[in-house]
N, C-alpha and C positions, 0 to 999 in steps of 0.2 A: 338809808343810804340815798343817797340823791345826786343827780349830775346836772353841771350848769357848763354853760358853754363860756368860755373863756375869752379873755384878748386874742385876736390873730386867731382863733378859732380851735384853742387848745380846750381840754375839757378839764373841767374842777371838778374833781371824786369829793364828797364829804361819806366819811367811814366813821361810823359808829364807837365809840369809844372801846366797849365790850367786846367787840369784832377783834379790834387793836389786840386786847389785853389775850384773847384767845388765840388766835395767831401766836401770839410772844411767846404764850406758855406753853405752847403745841412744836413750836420752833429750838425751844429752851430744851422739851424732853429729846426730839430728835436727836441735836448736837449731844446731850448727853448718853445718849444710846450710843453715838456713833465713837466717844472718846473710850465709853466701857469697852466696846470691843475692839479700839486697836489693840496691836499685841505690844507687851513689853519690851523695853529694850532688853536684851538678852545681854545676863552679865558674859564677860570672857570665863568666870571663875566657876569649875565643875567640882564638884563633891564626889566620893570615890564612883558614886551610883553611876550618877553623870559620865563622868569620864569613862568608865565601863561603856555603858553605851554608844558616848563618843567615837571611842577606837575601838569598838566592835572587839573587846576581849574578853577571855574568861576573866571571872574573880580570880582565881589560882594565879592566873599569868600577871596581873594587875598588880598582887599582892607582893608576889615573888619580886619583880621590877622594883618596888618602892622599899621592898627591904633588901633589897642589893644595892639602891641609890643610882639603879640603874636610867630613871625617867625621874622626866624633872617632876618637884611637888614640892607645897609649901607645909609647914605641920605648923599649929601657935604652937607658941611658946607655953609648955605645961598641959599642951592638951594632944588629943588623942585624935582630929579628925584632920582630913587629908584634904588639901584644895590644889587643883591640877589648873594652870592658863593655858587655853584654848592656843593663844598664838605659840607656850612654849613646849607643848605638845605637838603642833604642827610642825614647826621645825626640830625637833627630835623625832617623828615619823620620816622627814625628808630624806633626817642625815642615815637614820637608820634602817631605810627601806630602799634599795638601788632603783633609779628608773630604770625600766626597759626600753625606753626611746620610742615606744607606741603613743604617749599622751600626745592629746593634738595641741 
């Protein structure tokens, strides 16, 4: 590496190629460290487990709900697993739970 003094008294870096390439590849793992651990975007869409957790309910209570068609949930066609949206669980908790008039 070497420095030369420049027009107008700016300074000229010369950097070693190798320097360059190590840099790049040292900068290259970073960024990719950093994309690994962003977090996912989170689907809207919960599986029974999920939505359990979600609304803080028993299995039992869950269960019962979806076989009275009482909360919303999607089923495929021909199949067996249950997918709950986050938004239309939120507003079926709204319409089905009174406020108290405490929230700020």
């Amino acid at each position: 590496m070497s420095v030369e003094p420049g027009a107008g008294g700016a300074l000229t870096v010369a950097v070693p190629d190798e320097l360059v390439q190590a840099l790049a590849e040292r900068i290259a793992e970073l960024v990719a460290d950093r994309v690994e651990r962003r977090p996912e975007v989170e689907s809207p869409w919960l599986d029974f487990e999920a939505a359990l957790a979600y609304l803080v309910f028993s299995r039992d209570r869950l269960y019962k709900l979806t076989a009275a068609r009482a909360i919303p949930f999607r089923k495929k066609r021909g199949g067996h697993a249950l997918l709950f949206h986050r938004d239309e669980l939120d507003r079926w908790l709204e319409a089905e739970y009174e406020s108290t008039g405490c929230a700020a």
